[in-house]
VOBA-1610 file (N, C-alpha, C; in pm, whole numbers, padded with zeros to 5 digits, always signed):
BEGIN
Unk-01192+01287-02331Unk-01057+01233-02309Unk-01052+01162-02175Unk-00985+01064-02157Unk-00948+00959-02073Unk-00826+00915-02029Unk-00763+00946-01929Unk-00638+00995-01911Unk-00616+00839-01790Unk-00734+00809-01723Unk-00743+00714-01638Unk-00687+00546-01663Unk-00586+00497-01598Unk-00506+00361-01616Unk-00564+00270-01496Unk-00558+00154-01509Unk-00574+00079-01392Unk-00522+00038-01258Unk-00391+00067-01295Unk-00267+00020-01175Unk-00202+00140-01218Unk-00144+00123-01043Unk+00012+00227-01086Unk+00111+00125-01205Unk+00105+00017-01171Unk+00178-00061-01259Unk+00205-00028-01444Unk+00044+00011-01480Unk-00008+00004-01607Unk+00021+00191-01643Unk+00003+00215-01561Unk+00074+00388-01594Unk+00184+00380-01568Unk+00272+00280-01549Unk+00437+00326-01563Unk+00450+00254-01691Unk+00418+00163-01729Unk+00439+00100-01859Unk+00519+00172-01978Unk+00618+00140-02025Unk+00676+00184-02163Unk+00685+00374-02112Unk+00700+00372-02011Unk+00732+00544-01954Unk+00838+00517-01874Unk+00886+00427-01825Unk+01030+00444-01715Unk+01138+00367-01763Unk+01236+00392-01771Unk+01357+00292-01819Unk+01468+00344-01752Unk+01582+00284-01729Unk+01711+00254-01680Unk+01778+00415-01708Unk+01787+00427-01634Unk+01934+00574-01668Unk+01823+00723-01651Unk+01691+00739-01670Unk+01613+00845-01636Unk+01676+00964-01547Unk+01572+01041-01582Unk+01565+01115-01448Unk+01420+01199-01442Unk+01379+01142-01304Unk+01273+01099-01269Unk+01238+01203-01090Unk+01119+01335-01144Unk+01121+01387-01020Unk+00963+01326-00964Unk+00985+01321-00849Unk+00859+01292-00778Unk+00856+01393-00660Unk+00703+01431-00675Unk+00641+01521-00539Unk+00640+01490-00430Unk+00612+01577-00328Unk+00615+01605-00224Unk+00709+01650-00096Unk+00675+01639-00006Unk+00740+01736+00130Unk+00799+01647+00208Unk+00876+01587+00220Unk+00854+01528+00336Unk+00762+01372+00304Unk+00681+01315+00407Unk+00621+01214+00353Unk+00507+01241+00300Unk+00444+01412+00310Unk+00309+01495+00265Unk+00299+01466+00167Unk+00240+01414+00100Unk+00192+01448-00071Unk+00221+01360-00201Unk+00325+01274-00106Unk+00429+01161-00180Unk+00297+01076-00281Unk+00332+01041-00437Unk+00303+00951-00481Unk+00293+00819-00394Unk+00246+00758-00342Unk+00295+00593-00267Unk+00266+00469-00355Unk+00179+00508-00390Unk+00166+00365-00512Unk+00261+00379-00620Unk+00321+00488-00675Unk+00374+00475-00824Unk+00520+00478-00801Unk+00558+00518-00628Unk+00703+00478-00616Unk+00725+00351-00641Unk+00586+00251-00514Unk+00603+00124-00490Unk+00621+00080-00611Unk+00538+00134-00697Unk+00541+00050-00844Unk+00635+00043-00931Unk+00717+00145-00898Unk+00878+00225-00988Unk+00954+00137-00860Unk+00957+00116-00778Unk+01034-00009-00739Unk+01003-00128-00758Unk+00894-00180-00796Unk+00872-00300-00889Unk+00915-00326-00997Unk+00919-00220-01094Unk+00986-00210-01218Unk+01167-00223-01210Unk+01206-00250-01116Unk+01344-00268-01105Unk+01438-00158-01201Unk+01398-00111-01280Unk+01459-00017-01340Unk+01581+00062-01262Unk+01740+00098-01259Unk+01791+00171-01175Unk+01881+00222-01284Unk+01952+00296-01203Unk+02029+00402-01270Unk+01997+00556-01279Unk+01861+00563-01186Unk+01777+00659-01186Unk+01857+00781-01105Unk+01856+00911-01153Unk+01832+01051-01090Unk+01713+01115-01072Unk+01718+01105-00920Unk+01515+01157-00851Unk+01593+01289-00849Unk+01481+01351-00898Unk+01462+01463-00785Unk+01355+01502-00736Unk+01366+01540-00602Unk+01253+01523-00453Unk+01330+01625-00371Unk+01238+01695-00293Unk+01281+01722-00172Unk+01372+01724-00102Unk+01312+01551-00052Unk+01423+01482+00018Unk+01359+01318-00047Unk+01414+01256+00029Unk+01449+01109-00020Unk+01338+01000+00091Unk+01258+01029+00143Unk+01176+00954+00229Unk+01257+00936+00336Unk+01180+00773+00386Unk+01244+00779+00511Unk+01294+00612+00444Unk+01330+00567+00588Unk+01421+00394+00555Unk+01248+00353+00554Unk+01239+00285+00435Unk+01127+00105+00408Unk+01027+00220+00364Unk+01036+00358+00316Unk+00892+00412+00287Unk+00925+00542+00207Unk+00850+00595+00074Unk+00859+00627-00024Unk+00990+00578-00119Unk+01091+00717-00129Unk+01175+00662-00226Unk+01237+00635-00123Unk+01266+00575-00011Unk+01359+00518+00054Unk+01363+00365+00014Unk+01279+00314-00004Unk+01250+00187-00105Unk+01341+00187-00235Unk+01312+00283-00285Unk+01386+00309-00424Unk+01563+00302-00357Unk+01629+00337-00285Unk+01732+00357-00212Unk+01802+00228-00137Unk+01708+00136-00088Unk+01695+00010-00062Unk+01755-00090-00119Unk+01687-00079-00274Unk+01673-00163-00377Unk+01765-00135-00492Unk+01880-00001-00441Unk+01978+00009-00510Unk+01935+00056-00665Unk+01818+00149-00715Unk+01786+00186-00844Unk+01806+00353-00833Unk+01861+00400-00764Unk+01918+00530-00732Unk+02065+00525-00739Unk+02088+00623-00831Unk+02236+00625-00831Unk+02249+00771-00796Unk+02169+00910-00818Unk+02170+01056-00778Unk+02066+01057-00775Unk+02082+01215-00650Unk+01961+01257-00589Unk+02012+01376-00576Unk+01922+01450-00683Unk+01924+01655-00631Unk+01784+01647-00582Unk+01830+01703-00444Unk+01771+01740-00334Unk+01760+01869-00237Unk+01693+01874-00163Unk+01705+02000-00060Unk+01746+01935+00065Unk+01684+01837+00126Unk+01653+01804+00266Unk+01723+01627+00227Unk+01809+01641+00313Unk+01861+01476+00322Unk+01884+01429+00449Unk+01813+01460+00559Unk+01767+01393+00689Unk+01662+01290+00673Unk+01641+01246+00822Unk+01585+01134+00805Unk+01539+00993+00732Unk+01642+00939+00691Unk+01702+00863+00641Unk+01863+00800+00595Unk+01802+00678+00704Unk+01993+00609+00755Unk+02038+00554+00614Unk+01984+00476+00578Unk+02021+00485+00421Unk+02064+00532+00349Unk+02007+00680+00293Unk+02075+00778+00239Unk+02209+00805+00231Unk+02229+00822+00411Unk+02353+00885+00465Unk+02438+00762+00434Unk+02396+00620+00482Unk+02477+00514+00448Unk+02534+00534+00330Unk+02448+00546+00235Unk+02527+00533+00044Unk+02608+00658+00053Unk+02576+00814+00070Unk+02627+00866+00032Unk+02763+00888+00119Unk+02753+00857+00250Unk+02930+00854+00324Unk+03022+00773+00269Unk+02939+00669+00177Unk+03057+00546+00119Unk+03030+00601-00015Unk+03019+00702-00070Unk+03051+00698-00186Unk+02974+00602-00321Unk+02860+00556-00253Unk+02822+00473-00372Unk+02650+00562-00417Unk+02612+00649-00341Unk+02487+00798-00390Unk+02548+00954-00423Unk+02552+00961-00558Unk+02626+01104-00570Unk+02466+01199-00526Unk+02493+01323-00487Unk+02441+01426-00423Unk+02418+01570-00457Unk+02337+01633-00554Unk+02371+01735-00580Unk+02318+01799-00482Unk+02335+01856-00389Unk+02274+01968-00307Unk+02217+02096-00327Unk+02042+02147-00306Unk+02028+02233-00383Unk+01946+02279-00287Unk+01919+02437-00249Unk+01895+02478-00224Unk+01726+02467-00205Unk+01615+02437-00113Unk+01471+02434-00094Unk+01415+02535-00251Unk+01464+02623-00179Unk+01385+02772-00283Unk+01420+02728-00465Unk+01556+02711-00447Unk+01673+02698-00616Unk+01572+02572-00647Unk+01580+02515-00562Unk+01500+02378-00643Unk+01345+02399-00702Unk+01276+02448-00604Unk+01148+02466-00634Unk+01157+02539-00731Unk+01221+02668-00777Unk+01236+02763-00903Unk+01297+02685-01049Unk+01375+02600-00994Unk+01479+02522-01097Unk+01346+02395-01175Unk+01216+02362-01144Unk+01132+02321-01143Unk+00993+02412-01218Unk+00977+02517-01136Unk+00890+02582-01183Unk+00976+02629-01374Unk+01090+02722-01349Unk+01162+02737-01458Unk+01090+02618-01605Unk+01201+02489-01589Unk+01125+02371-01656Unk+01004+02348-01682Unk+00899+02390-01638Unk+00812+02384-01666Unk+00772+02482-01753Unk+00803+02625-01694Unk+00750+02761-01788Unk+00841+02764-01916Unk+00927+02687-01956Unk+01056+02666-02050Unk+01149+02794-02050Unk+01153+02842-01932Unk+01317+02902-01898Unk+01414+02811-01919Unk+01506+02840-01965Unk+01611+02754-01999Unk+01728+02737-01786Unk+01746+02870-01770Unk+01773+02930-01672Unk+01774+03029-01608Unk+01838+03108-01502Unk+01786+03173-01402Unk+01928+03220-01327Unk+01937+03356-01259Unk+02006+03379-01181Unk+01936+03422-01040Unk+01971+03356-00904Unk+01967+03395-00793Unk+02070+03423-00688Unk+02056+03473-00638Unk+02157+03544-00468Unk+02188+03388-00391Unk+02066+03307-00406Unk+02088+03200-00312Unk+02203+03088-00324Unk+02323+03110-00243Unk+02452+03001-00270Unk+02527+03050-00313Unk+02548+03183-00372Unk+02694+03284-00337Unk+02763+03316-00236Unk+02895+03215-00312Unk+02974+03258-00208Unk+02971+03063-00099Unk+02896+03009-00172Unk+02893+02884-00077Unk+02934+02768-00178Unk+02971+02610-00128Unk+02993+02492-00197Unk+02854+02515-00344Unk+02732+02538-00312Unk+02653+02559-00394Unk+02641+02595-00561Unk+02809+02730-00488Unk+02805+02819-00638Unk+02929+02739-00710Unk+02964+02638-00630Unk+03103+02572-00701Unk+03082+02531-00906Unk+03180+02631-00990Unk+03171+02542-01069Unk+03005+02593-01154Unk+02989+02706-01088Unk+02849+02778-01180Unk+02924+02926-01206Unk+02851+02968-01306Unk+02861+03114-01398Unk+02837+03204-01270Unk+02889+03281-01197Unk+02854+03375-01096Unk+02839+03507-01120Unk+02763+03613-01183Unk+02724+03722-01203Unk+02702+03851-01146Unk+02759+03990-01135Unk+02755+04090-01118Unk+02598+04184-01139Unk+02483+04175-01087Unk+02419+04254-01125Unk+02314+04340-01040Unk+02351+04492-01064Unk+02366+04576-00992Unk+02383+04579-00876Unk+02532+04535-00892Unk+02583+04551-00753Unk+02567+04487-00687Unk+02470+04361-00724Unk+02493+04222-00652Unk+02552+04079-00691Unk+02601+03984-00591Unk+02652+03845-00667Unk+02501+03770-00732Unk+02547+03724-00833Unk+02433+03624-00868Unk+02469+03468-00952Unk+02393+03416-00898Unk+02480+03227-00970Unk+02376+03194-01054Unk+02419+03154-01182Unk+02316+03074-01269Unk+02278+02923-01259Unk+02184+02918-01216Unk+02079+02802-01187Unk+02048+02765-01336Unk+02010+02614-01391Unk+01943+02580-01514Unk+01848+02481-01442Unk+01736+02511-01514Unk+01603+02469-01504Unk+01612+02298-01522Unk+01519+02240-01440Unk+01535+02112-01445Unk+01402+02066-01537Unk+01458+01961-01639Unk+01323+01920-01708Unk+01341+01767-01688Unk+01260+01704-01637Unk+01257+01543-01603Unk+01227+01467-01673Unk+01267+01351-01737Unk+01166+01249-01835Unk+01035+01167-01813Unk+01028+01210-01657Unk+00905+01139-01597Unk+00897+01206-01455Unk+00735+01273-01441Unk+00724+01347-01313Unk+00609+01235-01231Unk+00627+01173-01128Unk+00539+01151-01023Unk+00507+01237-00940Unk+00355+01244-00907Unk+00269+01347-00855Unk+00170+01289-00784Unk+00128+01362-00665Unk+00014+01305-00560Unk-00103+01436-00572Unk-00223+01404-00610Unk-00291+01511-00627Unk-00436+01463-00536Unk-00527+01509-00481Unk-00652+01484-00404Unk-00721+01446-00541Unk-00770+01499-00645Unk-00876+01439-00718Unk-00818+01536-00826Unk-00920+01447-00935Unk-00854+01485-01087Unk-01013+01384-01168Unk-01009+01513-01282Unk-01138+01442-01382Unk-01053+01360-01464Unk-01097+01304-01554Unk-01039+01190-01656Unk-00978+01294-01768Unk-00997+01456-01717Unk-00895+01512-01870Unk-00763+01541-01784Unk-00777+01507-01652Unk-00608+01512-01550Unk-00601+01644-01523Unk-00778+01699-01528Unk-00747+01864-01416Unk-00725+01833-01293Unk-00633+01907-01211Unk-00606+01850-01064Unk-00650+01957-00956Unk-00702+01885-00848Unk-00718+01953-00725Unk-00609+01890-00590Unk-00500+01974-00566Unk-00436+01915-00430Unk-00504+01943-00261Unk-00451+01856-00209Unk-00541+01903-00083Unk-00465+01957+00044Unk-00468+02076+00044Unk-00377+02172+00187Unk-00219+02127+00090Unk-00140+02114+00250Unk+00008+02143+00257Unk+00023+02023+00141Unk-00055+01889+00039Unk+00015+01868-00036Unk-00001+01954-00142Unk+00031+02036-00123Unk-00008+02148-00258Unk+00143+02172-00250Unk+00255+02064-00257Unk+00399+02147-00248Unk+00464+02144-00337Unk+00545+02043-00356Unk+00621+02072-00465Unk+00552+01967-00602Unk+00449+01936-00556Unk+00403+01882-00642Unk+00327+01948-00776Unk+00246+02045-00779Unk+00248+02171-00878Unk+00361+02181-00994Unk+00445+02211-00884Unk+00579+02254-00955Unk+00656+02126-01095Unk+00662+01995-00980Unk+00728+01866-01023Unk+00609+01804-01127Unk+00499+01832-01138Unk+00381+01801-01274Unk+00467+01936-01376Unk+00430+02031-01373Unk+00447+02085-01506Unk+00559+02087-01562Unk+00683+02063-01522Unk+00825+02033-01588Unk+00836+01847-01612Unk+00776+01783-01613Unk+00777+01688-01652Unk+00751+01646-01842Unk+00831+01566-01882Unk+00797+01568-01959Unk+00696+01469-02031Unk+00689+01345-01908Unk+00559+01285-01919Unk+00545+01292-01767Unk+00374+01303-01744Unk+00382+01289-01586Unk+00254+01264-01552Unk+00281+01170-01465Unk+00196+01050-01388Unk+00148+01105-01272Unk+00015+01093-01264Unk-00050+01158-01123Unk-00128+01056-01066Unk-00092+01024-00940Unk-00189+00973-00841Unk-00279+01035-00780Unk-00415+00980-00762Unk-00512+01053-00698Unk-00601+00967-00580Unk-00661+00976-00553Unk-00768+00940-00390Unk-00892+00957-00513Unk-00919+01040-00556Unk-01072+01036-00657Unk-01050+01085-00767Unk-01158+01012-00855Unk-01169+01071-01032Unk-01302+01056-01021Unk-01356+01233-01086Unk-01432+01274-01124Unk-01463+01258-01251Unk-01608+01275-01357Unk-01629+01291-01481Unk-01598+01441-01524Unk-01556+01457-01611Unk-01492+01584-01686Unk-01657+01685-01678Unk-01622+01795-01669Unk-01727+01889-01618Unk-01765+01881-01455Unk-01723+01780-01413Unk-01793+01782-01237Unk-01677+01877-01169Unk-01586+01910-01174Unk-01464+02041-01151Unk-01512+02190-01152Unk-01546+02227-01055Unk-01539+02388-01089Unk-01412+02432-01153Unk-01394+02510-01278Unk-01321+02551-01320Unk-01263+02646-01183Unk-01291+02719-01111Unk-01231+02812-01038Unk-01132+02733-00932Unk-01179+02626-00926Unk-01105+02527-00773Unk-00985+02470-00838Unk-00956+02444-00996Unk-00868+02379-01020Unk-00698+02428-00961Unk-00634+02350-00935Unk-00500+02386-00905Unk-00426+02374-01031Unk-00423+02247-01074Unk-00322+02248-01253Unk-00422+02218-01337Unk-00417+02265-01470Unk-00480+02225-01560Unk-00441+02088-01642Unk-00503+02025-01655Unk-00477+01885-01756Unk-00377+01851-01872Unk-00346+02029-01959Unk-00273+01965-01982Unk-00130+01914-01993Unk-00124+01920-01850Unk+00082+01927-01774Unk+00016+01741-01775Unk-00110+01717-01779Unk-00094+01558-01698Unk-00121+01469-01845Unk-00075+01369-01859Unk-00041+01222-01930Unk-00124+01146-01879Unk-00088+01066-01749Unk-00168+00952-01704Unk-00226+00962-01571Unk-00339+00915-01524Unk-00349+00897-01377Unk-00405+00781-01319Unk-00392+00745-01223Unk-00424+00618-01161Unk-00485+00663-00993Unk-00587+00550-00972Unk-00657+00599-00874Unk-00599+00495-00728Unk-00573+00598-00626Unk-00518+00509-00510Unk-00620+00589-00372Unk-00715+00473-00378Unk-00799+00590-00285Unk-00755+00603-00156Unk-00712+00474-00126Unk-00656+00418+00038Unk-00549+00474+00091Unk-00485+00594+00080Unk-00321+00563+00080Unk-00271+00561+00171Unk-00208+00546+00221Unk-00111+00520+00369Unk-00088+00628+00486Unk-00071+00712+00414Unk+00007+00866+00407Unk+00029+00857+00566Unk+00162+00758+00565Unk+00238+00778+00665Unk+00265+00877+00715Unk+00314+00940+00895Unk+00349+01048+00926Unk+00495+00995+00980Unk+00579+01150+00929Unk+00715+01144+00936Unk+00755+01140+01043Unk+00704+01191+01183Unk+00761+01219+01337Unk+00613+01263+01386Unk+00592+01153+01491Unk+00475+01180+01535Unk+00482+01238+01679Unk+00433+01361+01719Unk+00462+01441+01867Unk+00350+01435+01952Unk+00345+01404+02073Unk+00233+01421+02154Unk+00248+01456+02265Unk+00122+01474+02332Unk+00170+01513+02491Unk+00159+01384+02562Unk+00231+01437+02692Unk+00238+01340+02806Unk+00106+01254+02876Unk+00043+01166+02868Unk-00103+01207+02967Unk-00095+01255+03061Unk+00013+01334+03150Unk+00016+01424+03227Unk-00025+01574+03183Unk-00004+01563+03063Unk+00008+01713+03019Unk+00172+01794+03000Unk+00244+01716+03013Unk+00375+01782+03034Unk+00452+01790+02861
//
């Protein structure tokens, strides 16, 4: 099996359309798809609901997507760093579901394992639980969360054989795991493709078959979000 496309271009093909909802990986700028956003902002397609993390930064990941006006919602955890964002959503033209780091990552994993939904402690009692089922059990509050299932997952993975077994590398091992297996088609970017058998079965992180398509981006950018250093004084 051959799971391998030529372009990010050619793996979005006849998979993305107008009105979706569309999660893509990563942390922060860690782990981010970069070619298959760029390419999902080529496709002009909008009307889209991401869900991410957070939303990049201004001119880089889905902040592009944000740019170019093909975002209409974003359930998210983290909505800093990015003036954009805040621009649409103070005027009212980016609705916002706000979700909890943890709720999200579970609301993900859920979708994937086909939980329908879930009760947690996290957002009782806050704007969070507005307008959800809130539950008594034993003796504690609990809010029902429903599992998110996406029509299209973008994913950044270190390497993958042509049957789309994946290996991530360190901290991008984040929400990207999670945002592949609740997908209901899902697109993985990689740095290398291996021939099927060159994988230690023991090293794999996801098995192949959460993955659809992949495309190879060996170069990638992988911008850093806030870069800190010392003084050449040392201070």
């Amino acid at each position: 099996m051959n799971k391998v496309y030529l372009s990010a271009a050619e793996a979005l093909a006849g998979a993305v359309a107008k009105g979706q909802t569309i999660a893509v990986g990563g942390f922060g700028l860690s782990g981010i798809p970069e070619a298959l956003i760029a390419a999902l902002r080529d496709t002009g397609v909008n009307g889209l609901t991401c869900i991410s993390n957070n939303a990049g930064v201004d001119g880089f990941g889905l902040g592009q997507l944000l740019e170019t006006r093909q975002i209409k919602k974003m359930i998210a955890s983290y909505v800093g760093e990015n003036k954009e964002f805040a621009r649409q959503f103070l005027a009212d033209e980016l609705e916002l579901e706000f979700t909890p780091q943890g709720t999200l990552a579970e609301k993900l994993r859920a979708g994937g394992a086909g939980i329908p939904a879930f009760f947690t402690a996290t957002g009782v009692g806050t704007v969070v639980a507005e307008g959800k089922e809130v539950r008594e059990i034993n003796g504690r509050q609990y809010v029902l969360e429903h599992a998110l299932v996406p029509d299209v997952s973008l994913v950044k993975a270190q390497v993958a054989d042509r049957s789309g077994n994946l290996i991530f590398r360190k901290t991008a091992r984040n929400f990207n795991p999670d945002v592949a297996r609740a997908g209901k088609l899902t697109i993985v970017e990689v740095e290398e493709v291996v021939e099927n058998g060159d994988l230690d079965p023991d090293h794999i992180h996801l098995p192949g078959i959460f993955v659809h398509r992949i495309v190879v981006n060996a170069n990638p950018e992988k911008r850093i979000e806030q870069r800190t250093v010392r003084s050449a004084a040392g201070g």
